[in-house]
mmCIF file as gemmi writes it, N, C-alpha and C atoms, coordinates in Angstrom:
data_model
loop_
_atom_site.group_PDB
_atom_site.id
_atom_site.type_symbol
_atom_site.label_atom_id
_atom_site.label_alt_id
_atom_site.label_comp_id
_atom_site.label_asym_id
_atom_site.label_entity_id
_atom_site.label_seq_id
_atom_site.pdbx_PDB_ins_code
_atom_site.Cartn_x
_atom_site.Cartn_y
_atom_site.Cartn_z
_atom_site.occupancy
_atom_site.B_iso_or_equiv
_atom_site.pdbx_formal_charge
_atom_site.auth_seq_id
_atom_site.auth_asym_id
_atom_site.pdbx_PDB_model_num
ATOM 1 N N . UNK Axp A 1 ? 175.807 46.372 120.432 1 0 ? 1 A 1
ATOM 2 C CA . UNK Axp A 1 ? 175.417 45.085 119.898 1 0 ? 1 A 1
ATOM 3 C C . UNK Axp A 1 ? 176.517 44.075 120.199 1 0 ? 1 A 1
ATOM 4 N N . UNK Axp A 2 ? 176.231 43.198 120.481 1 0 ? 2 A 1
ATOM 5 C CA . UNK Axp A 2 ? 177.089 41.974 120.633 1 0 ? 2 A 1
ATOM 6 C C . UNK Axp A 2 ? 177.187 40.809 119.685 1 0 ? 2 A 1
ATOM 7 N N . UNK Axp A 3 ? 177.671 40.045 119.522 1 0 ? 3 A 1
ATOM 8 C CA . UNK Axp A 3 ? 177.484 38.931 118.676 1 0 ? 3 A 1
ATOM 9 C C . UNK Axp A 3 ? 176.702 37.992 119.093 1 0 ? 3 A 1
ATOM 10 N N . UNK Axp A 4 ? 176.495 37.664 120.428 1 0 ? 4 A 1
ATOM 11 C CA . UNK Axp A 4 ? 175.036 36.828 120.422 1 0 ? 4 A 1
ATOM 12 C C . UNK Axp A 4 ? 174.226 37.681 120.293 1 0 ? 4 A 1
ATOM 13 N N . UNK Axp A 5 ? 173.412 38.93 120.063 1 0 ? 5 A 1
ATOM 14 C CA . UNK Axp A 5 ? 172.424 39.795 119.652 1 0 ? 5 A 1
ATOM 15 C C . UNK Axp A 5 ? 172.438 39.843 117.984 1 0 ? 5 A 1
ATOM 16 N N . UNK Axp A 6 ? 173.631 39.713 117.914 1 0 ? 6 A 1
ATOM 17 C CA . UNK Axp A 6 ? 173.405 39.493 115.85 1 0 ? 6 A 1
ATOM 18 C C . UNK Axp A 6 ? 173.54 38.007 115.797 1 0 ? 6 A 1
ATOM 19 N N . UNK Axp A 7 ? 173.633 37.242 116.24 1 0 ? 7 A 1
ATOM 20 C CA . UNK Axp A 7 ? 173.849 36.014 115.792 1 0 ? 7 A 1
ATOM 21 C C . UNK Axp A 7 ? 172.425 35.22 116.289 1 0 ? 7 A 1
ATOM 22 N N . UNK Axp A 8 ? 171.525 35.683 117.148 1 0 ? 8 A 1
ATOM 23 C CA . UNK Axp A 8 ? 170.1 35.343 117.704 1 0 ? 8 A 1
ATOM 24 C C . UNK Axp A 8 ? 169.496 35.795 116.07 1 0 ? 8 A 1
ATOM 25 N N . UNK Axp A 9 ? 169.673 37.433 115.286 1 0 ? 9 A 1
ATOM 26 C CA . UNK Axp A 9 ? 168.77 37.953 114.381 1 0 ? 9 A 1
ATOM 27 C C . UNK Axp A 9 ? 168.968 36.649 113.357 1 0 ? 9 A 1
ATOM 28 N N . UNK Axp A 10 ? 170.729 36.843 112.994 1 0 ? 10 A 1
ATOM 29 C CA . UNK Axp A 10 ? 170.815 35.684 111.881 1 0 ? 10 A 1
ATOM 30 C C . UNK Axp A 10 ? 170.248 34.482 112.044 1 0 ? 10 A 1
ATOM 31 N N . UNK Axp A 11 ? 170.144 33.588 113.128 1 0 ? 11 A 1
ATOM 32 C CA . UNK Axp A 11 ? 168.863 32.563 113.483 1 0 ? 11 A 1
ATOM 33 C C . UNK Axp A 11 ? 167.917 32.742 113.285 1 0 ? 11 A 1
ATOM 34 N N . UNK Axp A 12 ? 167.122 33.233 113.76 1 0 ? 12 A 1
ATOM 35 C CA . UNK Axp A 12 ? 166.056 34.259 113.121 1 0 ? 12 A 1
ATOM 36 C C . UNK Axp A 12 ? 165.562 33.718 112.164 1 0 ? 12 A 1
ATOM 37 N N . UNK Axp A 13 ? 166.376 34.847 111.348 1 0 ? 13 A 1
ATOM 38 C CA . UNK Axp A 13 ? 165.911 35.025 109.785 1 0 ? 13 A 1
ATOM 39 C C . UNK Axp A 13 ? 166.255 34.024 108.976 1 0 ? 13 A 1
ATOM 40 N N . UNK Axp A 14 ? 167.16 33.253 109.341 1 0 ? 14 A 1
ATOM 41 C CA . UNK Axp A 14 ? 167.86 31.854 108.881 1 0 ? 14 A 1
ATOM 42 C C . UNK Axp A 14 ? 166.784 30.65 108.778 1 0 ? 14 A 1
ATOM 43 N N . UNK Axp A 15 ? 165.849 30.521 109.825 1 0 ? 15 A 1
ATOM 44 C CA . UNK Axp A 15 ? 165.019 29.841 109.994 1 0 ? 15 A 1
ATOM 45 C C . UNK Axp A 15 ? 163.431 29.983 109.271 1 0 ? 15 A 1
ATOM 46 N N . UNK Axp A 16 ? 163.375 31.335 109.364 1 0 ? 16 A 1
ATOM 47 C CA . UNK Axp A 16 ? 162.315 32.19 108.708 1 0 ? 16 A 1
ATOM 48 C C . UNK Axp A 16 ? 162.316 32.562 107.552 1 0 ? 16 A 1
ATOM 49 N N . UNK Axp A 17 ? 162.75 32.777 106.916 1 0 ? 17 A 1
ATOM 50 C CA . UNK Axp A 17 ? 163.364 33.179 105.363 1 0 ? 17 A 1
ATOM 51 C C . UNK Axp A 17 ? 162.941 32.49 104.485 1 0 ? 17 A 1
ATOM 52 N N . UNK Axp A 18 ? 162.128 33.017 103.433 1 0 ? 18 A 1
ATOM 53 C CA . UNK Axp A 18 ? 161.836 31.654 102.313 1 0 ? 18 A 1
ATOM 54 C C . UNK Axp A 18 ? 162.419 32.119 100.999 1 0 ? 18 A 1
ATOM 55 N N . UNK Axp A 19 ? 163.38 31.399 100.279 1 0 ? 19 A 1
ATOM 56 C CA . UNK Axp A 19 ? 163.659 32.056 98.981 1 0 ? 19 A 1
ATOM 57 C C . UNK Axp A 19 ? 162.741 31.796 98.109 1 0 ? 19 A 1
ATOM 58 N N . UNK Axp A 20 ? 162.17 32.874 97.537 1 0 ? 20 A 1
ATOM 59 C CA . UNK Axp A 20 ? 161.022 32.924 96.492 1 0 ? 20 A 1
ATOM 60 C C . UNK Axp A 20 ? 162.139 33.055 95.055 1 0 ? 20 A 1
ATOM 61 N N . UNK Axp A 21 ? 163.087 32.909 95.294 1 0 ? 21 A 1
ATOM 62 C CA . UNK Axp A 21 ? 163.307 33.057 93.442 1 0 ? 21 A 1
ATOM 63 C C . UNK Axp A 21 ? 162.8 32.284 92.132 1 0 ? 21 A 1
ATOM 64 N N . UNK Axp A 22 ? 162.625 32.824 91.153 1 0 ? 22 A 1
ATOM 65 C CA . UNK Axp A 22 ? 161.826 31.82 90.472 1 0 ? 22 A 1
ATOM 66 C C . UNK Axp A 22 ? 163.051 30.832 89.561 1 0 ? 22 A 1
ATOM 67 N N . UNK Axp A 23 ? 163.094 29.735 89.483 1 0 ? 23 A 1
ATOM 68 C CA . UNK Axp A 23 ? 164.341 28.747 88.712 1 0 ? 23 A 1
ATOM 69 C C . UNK Axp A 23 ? 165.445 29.613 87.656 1 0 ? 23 A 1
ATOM 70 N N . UNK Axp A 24 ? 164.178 30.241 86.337 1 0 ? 24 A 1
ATOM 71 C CA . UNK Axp A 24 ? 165.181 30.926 85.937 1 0 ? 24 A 1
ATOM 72 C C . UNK Axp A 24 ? 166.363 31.671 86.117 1 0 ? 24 A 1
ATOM 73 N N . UNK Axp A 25 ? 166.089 32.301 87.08 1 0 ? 25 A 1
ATOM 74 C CA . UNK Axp A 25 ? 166.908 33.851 87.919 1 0 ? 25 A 1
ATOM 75 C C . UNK Axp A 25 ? 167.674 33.139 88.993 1 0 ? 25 A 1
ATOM 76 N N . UNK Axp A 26 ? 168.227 31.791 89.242 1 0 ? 26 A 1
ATOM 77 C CA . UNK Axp A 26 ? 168.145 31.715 90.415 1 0 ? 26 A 1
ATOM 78 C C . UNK Axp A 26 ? 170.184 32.103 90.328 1 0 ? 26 A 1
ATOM 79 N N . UNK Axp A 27 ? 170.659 31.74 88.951 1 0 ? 27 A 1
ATOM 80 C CA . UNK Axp A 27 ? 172.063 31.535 88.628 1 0 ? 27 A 1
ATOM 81 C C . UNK Axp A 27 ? 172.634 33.524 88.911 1 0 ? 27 A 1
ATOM 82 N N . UNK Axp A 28 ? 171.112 34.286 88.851 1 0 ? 28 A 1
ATOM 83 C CA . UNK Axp A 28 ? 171.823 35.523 88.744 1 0 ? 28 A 1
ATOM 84 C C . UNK Axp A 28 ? 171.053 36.675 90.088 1 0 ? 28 A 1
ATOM 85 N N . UNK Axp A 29 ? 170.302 36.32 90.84 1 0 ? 29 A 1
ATOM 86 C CA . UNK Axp A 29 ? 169.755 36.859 91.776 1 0 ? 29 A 1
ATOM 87 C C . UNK Axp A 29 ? 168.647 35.768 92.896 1 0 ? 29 A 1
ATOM 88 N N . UNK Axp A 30 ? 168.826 36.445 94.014 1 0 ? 30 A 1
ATOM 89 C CA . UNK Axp A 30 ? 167.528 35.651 95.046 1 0 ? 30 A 1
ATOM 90 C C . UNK Axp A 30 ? 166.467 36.569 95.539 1 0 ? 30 A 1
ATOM 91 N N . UNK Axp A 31 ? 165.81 36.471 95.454 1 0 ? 31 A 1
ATOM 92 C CA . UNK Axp A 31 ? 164.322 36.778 96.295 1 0 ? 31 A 1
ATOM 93 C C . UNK Axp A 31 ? 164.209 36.28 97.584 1 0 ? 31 A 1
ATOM 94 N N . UNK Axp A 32 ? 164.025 36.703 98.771 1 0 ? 32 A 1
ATOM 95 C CA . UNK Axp A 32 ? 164.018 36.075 99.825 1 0 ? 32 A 1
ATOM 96 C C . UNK Axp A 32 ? 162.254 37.103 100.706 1 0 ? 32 A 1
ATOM 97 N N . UNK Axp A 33 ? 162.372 36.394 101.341 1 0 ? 33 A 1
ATOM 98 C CA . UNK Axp A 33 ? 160.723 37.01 102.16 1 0 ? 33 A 1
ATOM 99 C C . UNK Axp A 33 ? 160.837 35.784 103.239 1 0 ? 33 A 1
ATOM 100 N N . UNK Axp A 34 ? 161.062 37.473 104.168 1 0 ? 34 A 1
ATOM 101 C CA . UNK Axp A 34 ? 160.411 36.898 106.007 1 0 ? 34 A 1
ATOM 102 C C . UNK Axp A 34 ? 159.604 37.883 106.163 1 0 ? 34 A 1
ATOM 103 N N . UNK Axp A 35 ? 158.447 36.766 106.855 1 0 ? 35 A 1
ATOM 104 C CA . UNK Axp A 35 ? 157.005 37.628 108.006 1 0 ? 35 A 1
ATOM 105 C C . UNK Axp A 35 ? 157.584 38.186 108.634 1 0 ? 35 A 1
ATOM 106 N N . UNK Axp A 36 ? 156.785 39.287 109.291 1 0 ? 36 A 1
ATOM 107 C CA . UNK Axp A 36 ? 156.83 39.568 109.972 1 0 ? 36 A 1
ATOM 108 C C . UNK Axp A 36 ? 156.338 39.159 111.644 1 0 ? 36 A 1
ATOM 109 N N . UNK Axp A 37 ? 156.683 39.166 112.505 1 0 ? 37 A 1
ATOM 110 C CA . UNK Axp A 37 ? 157.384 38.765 113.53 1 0 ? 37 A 1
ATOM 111 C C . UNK Axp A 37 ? 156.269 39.422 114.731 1 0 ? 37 A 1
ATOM 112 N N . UNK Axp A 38 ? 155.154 38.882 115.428 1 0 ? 38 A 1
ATOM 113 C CA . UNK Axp A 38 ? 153.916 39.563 116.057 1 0 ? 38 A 1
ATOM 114 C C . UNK Axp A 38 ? 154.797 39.286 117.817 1 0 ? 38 A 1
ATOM 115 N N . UNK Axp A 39 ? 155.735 38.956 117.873 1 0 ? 39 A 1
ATOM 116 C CA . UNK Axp A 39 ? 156.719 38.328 118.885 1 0 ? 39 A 1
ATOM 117 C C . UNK Axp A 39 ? 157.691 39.788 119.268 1 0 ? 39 A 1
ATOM 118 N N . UNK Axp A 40 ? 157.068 40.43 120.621 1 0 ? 40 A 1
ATOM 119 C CA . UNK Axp A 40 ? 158.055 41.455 120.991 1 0 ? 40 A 1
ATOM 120 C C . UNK Axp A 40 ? 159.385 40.912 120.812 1 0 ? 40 A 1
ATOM 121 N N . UNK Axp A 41 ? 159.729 39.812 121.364 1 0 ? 41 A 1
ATOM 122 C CA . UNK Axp A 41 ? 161.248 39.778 121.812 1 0 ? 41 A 1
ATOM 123 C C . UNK Axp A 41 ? 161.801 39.447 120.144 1 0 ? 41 A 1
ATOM 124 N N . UNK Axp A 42 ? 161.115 38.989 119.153 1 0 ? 42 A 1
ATOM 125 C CA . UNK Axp A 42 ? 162.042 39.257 117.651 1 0 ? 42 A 1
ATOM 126 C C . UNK Axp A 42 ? 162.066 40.708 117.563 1 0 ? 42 A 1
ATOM 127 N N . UNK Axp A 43 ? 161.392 41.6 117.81 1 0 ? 43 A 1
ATOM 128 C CA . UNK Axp A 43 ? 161.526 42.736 117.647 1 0 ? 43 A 1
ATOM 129 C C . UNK Axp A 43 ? 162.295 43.448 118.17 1 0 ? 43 A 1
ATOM 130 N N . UNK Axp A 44 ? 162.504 43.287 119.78 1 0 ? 44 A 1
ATOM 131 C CA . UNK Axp A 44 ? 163.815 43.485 120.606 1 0 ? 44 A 1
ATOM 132 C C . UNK Axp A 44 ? 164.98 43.504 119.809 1 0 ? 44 A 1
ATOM 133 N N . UNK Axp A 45 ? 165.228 41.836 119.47 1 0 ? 45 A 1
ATOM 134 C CA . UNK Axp A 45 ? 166.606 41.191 118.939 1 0 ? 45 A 1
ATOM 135 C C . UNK Axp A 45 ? 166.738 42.065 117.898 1 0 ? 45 A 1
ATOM 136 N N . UNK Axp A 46 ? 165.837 41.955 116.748 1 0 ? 46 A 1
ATOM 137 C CA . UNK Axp A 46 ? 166.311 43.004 115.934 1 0 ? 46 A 1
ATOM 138 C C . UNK Axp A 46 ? 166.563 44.555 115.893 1 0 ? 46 A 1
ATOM 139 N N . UNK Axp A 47 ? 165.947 44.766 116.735 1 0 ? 47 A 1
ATOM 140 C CA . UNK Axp A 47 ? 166.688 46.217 116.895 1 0 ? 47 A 1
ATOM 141 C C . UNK Axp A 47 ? 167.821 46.296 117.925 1 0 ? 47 A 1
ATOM 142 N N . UNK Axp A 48 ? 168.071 45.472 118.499 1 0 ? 48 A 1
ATOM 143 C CA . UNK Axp A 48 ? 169.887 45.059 118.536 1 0 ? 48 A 1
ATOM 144 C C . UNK Axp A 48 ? 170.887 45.579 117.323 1 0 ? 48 A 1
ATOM 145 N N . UNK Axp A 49 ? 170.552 45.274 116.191 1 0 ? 49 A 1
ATOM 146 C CA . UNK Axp A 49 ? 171.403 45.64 115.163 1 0 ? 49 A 1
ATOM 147 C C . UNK Axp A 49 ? 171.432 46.632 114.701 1 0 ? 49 A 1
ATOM 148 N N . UNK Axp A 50 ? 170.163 47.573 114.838 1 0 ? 50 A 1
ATOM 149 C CA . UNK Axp A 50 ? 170.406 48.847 113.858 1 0 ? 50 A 1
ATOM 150 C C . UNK Axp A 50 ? 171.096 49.905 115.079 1 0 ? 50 A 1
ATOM 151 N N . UNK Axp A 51 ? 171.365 50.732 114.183 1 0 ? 51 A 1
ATOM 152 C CA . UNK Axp A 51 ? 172.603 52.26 114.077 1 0 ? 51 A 1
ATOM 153 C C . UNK Axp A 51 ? 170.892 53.563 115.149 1 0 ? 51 A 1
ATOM 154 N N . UNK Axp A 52 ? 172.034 53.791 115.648 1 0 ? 52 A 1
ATOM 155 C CA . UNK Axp A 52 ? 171.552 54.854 116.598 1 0 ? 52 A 1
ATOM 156 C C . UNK Axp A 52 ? 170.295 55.909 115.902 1 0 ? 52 A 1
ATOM 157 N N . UNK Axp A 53 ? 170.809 55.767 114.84 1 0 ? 53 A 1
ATOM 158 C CA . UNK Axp A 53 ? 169.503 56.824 114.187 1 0 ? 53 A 1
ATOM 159 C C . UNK Axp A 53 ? 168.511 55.896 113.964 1 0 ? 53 A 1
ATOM 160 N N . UNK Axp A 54 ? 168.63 54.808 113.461 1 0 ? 54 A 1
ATOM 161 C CA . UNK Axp A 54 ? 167.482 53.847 112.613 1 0 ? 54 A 1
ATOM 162 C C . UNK Axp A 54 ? 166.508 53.486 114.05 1 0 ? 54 A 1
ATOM 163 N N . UNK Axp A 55 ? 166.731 53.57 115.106 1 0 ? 55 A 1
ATOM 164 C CA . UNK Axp A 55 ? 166.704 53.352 116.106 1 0 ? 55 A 1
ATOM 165 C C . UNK Axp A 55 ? 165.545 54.386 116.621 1 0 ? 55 A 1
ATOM 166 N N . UNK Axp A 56 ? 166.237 55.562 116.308 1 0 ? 56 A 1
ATOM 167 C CA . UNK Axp A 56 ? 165.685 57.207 116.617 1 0 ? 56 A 1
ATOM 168 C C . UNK Axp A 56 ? 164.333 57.07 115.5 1 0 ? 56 A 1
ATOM 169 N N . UNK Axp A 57 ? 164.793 56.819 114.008 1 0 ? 57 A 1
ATOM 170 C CA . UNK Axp A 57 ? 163.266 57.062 113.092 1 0 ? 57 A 1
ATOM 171 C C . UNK Axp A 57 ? 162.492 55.981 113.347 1 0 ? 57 A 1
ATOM 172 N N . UNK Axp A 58 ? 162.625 54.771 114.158 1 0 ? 58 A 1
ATOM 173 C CA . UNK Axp A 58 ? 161.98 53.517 114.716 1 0 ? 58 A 1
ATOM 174 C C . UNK Axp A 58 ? 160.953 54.387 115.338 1 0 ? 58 A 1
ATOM 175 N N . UNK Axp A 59 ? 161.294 54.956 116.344 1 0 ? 59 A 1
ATOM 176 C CA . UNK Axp A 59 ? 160.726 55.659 117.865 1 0 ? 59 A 1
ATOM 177 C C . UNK Axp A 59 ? 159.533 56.374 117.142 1 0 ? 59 A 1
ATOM 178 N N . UNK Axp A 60 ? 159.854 57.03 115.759 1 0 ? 60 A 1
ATOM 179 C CA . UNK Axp A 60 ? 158.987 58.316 115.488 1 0 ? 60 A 1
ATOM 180 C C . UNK Axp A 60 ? 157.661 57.546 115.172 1 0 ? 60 A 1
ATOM 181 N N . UNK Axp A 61 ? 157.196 56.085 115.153 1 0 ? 61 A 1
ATOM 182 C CA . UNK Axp A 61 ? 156.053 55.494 114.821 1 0 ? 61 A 1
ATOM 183 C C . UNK Axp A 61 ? 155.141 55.445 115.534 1 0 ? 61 A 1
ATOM 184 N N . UNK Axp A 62 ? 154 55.996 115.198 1 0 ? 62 A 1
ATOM 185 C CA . UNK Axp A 62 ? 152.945 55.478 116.408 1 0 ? 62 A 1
ATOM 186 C C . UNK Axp A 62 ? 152.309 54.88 117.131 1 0 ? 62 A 1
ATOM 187 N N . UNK Axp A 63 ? 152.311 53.965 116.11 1 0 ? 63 A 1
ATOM 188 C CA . UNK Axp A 63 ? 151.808 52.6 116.085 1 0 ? 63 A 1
ATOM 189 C C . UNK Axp A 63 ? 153.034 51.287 116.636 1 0 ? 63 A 1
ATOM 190 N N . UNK Axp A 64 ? 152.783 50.491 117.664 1 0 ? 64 A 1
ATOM 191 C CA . UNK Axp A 64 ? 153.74 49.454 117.571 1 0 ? 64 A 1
ATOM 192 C C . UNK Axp A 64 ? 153.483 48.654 116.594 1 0 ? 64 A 1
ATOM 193 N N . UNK Axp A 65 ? 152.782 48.07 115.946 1 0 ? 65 A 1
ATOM 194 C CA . UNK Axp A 65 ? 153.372 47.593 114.606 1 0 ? 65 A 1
ATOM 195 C C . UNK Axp A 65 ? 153.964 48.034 113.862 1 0 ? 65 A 1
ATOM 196 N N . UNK Axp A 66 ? 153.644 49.196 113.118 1 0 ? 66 A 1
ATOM 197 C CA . UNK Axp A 66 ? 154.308 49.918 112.199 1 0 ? 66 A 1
ATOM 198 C C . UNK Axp A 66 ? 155.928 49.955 113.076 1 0 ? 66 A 1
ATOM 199 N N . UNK Axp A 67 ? 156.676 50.238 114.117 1 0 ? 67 A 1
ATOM 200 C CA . UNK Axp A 67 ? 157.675 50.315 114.578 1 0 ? 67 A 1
ATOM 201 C C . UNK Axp A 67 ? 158.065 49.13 114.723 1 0 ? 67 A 1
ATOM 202 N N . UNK Axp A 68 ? 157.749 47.791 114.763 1 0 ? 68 A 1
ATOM 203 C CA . UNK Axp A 68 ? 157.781 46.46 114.534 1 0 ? 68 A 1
ATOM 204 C C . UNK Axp A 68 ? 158.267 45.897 113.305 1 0 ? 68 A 1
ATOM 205 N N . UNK Axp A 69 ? 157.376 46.522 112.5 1 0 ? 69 A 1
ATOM 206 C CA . UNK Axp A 69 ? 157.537 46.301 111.041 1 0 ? 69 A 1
ATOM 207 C C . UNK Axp A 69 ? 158.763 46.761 110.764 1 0 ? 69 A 1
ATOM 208 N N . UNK Axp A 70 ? 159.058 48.444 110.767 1 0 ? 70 A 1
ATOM 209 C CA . UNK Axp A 70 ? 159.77 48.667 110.194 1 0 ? 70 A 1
ATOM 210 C C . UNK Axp A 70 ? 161.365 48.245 110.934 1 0 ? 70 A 1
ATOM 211 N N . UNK Axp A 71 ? 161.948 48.169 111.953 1 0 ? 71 A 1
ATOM 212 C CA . UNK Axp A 71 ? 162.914 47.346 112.849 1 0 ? 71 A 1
ATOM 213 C C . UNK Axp A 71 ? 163.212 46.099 112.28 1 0 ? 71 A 1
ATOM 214 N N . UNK Axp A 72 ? 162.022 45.393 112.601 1 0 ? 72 A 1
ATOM 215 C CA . UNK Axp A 72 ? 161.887 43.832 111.872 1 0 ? 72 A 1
ATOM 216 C C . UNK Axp A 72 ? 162.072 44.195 109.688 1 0 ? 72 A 1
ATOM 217 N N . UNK Axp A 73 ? 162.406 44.867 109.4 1 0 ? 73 A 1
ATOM 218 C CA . UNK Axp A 73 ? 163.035 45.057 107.862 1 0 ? 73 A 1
ATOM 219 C C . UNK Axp A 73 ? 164.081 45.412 107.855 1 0 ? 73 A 1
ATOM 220 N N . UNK Axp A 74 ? 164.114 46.895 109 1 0 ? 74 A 1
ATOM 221 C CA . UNK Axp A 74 ? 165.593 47.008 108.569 1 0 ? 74 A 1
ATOM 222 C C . UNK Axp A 74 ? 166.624 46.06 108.844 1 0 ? 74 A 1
ATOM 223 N N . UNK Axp A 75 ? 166.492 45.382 110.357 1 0 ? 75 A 1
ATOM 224 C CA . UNK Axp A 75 ? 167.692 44.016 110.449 1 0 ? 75 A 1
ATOM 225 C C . UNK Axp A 75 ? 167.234 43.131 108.922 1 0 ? 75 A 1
ATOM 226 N N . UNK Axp A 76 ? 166.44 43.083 108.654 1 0 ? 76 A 1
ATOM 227 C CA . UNK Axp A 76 ? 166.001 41.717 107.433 1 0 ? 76 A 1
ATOM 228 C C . UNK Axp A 76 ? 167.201 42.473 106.483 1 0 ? 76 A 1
ATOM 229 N N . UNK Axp A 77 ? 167.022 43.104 106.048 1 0 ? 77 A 1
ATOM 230 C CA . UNK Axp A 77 ? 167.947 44.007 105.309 1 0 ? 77 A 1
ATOM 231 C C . UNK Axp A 77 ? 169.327 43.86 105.377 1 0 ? 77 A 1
ATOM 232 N N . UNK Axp A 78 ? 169.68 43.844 106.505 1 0 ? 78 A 1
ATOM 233 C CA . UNK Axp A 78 ? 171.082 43.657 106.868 1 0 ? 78 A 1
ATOM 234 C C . UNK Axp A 78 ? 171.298 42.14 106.934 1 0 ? 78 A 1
ATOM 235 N N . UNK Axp A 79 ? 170.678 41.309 107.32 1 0 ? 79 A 1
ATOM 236 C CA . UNK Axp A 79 ? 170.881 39.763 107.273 1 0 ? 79 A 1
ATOM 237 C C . UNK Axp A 79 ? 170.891 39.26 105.466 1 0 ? 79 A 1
ATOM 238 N N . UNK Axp A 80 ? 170.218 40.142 104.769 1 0 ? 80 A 1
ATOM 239 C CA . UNK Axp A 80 ? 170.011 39.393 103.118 1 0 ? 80 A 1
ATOM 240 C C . UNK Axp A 80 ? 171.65 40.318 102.475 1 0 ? 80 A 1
ATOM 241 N N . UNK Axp A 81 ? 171.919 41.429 103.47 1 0 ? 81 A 1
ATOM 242 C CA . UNK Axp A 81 ? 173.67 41.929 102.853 1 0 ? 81 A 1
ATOM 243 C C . UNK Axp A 81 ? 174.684 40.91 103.446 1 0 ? 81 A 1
ATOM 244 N N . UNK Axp A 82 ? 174.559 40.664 104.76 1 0 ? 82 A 1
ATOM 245 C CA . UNK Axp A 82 ? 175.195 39.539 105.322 1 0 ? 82 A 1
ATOM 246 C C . UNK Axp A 82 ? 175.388 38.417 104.316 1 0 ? 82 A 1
ATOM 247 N N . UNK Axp A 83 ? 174.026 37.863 103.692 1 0 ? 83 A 1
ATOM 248 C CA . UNK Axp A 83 ? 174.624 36.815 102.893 1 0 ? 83 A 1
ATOM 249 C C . UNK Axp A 83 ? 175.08 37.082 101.556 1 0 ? 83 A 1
ATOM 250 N N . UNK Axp A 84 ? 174.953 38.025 100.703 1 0 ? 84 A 1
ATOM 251 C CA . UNK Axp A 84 ? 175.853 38.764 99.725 1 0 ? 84 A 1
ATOM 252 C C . UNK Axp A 84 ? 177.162 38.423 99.977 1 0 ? 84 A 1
ATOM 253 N N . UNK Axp A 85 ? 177.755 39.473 101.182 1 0 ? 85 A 1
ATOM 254 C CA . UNK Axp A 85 ? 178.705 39.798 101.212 1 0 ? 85 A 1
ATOM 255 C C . UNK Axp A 85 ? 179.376 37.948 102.083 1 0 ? 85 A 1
């Protein structure tokens, strides 16, 4: 992975991302929700980021969506720790 390959996802999801938190909660947690992504090359980019195995249980899907889907979450995943941390 390179940093323009994580820094394309963080665009991405930066752009895409809607925080659903509701007002109350907002001082102590966020809710965030991105679509999913019907665009091979978001799907590419994001699996730029994941780890050699996540990569490997990607493959085991049968379906290209379902392997879409799940790629396109796990980077989502890592972009909503990104902004935590």
């Amino acid at each position: 992975m390179t940093r323009d390959q994580s820094s394309r996802v963080i665009d991405h999801f930066a752009s895409t991302a809607r925080d659903l938190t509701p007002e109350p909660a907002r001082h102590t947690s966020h809710v965030l929700y991105a679509a999913v992504s019907h665009d091979p090359d978001v799907t590419s980019c994001c699996a730029s980021v994941l780890s050699a195995a996540e990569l490997h249980r990607a493959g085991r899907f049968a379906k290209h969506g379902d392997k879409a889907l799940f790629t396109q979450r796990r980077a989502f995943r890592r972009f909503c720790g990104a902004l935590v941390l």
